[in-house]
N, C-alpha and C positions, 0 to 999 in steps of 0.2 A: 575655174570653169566647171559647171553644175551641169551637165547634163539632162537633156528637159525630152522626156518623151510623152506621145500625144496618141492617144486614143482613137483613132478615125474610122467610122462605118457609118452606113444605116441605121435605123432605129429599130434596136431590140435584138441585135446582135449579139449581146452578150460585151457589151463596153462596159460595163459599171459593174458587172459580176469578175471580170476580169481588172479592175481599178482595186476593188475589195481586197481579191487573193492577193496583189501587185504588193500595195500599202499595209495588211497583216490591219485593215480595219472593217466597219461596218458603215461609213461616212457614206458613200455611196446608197440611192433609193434602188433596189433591184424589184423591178416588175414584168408580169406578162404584157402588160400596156404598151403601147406606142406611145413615145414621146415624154417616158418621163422626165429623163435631163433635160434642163433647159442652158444652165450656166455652166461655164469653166469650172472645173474642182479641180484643186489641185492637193498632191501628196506625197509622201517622202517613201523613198524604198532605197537601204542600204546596202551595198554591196562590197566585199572585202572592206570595210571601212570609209567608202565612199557614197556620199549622199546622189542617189539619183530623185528629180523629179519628175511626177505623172501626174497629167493633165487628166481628166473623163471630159467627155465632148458630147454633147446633145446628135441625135442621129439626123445624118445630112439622108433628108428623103427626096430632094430636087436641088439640085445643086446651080440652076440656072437661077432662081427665087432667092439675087445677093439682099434682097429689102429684108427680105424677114431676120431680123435680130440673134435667134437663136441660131441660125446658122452662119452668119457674122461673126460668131463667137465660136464657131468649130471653126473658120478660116484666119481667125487671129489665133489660135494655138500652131494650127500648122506654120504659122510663120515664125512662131516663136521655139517653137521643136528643134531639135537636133533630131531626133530617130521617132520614124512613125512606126505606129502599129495599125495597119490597115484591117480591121475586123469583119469578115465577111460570116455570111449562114450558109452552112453544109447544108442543110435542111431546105430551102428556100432555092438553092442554087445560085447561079449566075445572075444577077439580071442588070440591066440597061442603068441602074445608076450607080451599081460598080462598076459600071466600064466607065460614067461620065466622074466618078469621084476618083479611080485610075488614071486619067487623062489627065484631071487639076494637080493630083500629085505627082506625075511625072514632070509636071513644067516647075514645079518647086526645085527639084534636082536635091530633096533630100534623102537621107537616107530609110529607105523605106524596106518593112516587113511583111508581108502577106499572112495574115492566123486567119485561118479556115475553122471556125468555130462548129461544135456541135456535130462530130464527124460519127458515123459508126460504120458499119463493116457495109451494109449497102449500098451506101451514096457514091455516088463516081462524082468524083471534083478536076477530071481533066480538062475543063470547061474552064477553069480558073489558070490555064497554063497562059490565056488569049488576054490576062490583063497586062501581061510583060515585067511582071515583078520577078524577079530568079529568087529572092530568098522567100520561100513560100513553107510553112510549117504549120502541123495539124494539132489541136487544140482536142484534150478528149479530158477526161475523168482523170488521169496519173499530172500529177502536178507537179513532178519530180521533172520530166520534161519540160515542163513549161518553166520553171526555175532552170532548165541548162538552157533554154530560148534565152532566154533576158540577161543570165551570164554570158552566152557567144556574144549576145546584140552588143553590150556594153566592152569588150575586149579591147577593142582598139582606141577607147576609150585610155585604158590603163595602161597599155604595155608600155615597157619600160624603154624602147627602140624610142618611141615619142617623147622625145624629153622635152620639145616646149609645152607639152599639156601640160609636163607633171613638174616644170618648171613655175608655169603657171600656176597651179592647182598650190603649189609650196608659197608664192610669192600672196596667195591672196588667203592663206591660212594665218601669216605673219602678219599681213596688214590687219585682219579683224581683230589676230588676238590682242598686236600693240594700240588698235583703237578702243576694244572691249576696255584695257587695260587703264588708258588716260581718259576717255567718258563711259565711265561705270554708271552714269543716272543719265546718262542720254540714247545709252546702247538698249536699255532695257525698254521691253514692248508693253503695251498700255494695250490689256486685250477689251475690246468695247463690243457688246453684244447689240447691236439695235431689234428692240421688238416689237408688238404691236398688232393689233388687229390686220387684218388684211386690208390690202388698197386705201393705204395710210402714208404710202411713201418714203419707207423703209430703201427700196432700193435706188431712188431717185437721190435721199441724202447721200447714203453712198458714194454713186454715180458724182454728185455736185465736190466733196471731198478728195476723189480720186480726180478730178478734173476730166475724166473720159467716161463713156459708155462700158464701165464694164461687166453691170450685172444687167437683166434684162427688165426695163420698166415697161408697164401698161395698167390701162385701165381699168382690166380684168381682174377680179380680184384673184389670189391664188396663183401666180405668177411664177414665184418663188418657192421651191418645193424644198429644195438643200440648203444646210447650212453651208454658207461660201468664206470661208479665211481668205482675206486678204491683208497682204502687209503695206505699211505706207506710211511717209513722213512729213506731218502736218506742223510749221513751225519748229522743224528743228528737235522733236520729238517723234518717235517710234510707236505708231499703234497697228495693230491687229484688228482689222473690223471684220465681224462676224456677223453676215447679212441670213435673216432667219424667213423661215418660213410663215404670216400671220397663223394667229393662234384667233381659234373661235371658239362659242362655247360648246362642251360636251359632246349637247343633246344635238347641233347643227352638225359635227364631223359626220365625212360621211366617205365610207372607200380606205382602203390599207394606206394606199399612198398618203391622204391627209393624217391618217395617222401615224403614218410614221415620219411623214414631215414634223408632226407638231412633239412627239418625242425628239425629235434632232434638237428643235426649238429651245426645249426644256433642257437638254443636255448640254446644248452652248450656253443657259445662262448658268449653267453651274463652271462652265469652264471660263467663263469671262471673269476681269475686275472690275469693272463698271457696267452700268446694262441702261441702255439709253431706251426709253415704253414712248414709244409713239403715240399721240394719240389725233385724230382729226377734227381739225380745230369748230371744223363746221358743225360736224355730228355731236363733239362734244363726248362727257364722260358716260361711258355706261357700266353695268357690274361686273360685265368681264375685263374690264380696265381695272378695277379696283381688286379682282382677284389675281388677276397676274402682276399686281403690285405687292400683293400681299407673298405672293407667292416667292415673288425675287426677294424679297428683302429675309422672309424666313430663309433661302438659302443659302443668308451671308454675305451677298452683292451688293454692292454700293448700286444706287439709282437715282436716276435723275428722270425729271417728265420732258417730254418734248412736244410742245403743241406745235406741230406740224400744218402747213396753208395757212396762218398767220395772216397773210394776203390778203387771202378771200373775204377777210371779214371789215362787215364797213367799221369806218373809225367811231360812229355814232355806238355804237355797240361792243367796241370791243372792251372798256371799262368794264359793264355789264360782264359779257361771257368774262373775262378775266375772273373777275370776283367768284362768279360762278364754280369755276375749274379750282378755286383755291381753298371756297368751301366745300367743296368732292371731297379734297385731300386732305382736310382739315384732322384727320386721325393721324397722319404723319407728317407733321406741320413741321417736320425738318429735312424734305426731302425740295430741292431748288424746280422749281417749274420755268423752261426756257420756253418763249413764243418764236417762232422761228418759220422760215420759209425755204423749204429742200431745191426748189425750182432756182431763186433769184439769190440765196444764200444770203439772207437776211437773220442775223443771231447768230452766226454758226461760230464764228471767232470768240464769242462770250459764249457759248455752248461747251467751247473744249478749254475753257480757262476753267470753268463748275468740274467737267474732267476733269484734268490735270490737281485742281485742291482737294478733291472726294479722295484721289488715289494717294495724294501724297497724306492725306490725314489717315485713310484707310491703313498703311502701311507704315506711320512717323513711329518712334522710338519712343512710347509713352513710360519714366522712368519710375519706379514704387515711391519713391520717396516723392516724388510728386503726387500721382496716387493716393497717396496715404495723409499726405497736408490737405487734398482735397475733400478726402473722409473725414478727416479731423472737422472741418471746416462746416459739413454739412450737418457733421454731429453737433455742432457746436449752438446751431442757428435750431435744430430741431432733435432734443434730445431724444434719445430710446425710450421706450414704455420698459416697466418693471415688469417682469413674466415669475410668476407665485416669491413675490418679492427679494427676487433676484434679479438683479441689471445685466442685460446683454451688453457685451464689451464688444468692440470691433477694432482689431488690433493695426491690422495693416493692409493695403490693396495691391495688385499687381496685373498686367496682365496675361490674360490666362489662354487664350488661343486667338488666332484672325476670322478664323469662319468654322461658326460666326464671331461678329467681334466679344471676347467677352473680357467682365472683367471679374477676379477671385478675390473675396473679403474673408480674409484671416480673424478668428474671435471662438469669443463664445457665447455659447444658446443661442446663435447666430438663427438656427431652423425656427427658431418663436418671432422671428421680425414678420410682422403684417406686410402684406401685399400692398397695402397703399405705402407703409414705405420703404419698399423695395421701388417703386417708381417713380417715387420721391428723388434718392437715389440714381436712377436711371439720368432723370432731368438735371441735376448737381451736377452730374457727372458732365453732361452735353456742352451746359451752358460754358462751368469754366473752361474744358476744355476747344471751347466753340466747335462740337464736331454737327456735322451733317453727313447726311446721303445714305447714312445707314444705321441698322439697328444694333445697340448697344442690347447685351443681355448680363443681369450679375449672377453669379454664382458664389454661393456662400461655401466653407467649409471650416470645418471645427477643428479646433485643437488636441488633440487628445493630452490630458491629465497623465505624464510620465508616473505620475505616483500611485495610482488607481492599482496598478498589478499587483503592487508594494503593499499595499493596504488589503486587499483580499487575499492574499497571500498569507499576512500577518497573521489576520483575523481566523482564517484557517486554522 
């Protein structure tokens, strides 16, 4: 049993600057704005060896308003909580929708904290005695208290008097390690980044995926501010989807917050293995499509397209646009293009099969001596140019790191091979191997002549 605590205030209380400290990250967007959070974030914080989880929760500002989404989404953490943290503002005082977010939390009958955030030596907070919370504690600058806060909170948690928690907590350490143990390729997470321009429908595939509501969809573009991990089991396999923020060009960002959405953006696709680019099927390719492809693939990420509303588009046409979207791509004409529909889930099964073969080729055990039969092979069909009539030799391949993929040729005067066939090269290497989804780089390195020392030495 995991321990899950939840975030609860107003907007602009200080919930995501406290999520920050909590977690020891920077995942969280911290603003003077209302309403940044929108979605659940969740994150890990360790204590004595035991993993606690925290929720950040979007600020409940009318708590009678069940329609609006976002706050849908701070009433589904409180049900999932074990230990709330109720955030209120020193600064602001008391008012009328902490008494009504008081009252919803009391009928939970969870265990609840009261952090009176933002406190200084002026503010009178005996105004806060009237919500009927007893464990009530002040939140200032020394963080050293706030770290013995979150150790009382979790106490009863641990102690040793409760032996079915920690009976529990033993019985479900045994089962993961012995399942870790008999599916080692089933247990492992498949992290998939989806990105894409804004109001593409990034959150909605999610949502169809997860089978539930649980990131927040609309028509607006800009929806999505955080990146959201979530985990989840599609077919019997473990992935990790990582719902982003869209990405626009440059000169369009506009405000901290979009920019620091769109650094999260770029930050998830370096921590993803597969990066799913949205794009909309109606609007079609444009340049900032073709640079955030450019972009993912330089960072080592397997990719794949996903023409997203599939749908929309009549069948008289859609030959045409297809052709279209392939010629776009046609500079990386080994990257799979899926057409697909986020709403009615049309492709999505043939979507995560292109998954599943990117990753396992991204990650297969490619052996030298295969490597090296396939250099032979390429040598063979297109010999080396002579460099001041000396023959470059190319002795043996391997590979050389995963991100990005590369591979290392062993030889010599290997630095005189021309750039056309070094991409010569690149394509040998694709075809026999049949690899897709990502960019292959070679790197050459030389020999060194053990006799060379020997010889200047002599000469000496």
């Amino acid at each position: 049993m995991i321990p899950i605590l939840a975030l609860i205030g107003r907007s602009n209380v200080g919930k995501s600057t406290l999520f920050n400290w909590i977690t020891r990250t920077k995942d969280a967007i911290v603003s003077d704005y209302y309403g940044v959070t929108r979605d659940r974030k969740y994150g890990n914080f360790t204590l004595k060896g035991k993993k606690i989880t925290v929720i950040d929760t979007c600020g409940i500002d009318n708590i009678k308003n069940i329609k609006n989404n976002e706050i849908i989404q701070s009433f589904l953490a409180i049900e999932e909580a074990n230990i709330i943290f109720f955030v209120v503002d020193a600064k602001e005082g008391l008012t009328s929708t902490d008494k009504d977010i008081a009252k919803y939390l009391h009928k939970t009958k969870k265990k609840i904290y009261l952090l009176i955030n933002k406190v200084n030596n002026n503010i009178i907070i005996d105004n806060f005695y009237t919500l009927g919370i007893s464990d009530m504690y002040y939140i200032n600058s020394d963080k050293k208290s706030l770290f013995e806060l979150i150790k009382f909170c979790f106490m009863y948690f641990f102690k040793l008097k409760n032996q079915q928690v920690l009976l529990n907590l033993k019985k479900e350490y045994h089962r993961i390690k012995k399942y870790k143990k008999n599916n080692k390729d089933i247990i492992s997470y498949i992290k998939i980044a989806i990105v894409g321009k804004p109001n593409v429908g990034k959150s909605t595939l999610i949502n169809y995926i997860l089978k539930e509501n649980r990131v927040i969809t609309s028509d607006i573009p800009g929806t999505t501010r955080d990146s959201i991990y979530i985990q989840t089991n599609y077919k019997k396999q473990n992935y990790i989807l990582i719902d982003t923020a869209g990405v626009r060009k440059r000169t369009k960002i506009t405000g901290i917050i979009e920019k620091f959405s769109v650094s999260q953006t770029l930050k998830s696709i370096k921590n993803a293995n597969v990066v799913l680019m949205l794009i909309d099927a109606c609007l079609g390719v444009s340049n900032q499509d073709l640079l955030l492809s450019n972009f993912i693939l330089k960072s080592g990420r397997s990719l794949i397209i996903v023409v997203n509303k599939s749908d929309k588009i009549k069948s008289l046409n859609f030959n045409l646009i297809k052709n279209n979207f392939y010629s776009r791509f046609s500079f990386i004409d080994f990257i799979r293009i899926h057409f697909v529909s986020a709403l009615s889930g049309k492709g999505i099964d043939d979507l995560f099969l292109s998954i599943n073969e990117t990753y396992s080729l991204y990650n297969s055990n490619y052996k030298t001596s295969l490597l090296t039969r396939i250099l032979k092979k390429a040598e063979e069909k297109h010999p080396l140019p002579f460099i001041y009539k000396k023959k470059i030799k190319m002795k043996y391949a391997h590979i050389g790191s995963r991100n990005p993929f590369t591979i290392i040729i062993h030889g010599r005067k290997l630095y005189d091979i021309p750039c056309n066939y070094k991409r010569y090269l690149i394509c040998f290497f694709r075809r026999s191997l049949n690899i897709f989804g990502f960019l292959i780089t070679i790197s050459f390195k030389e020999n060194k002549n053990p006799y060379v020392y020997k010889i200047n030495k002599n000469y000496k």
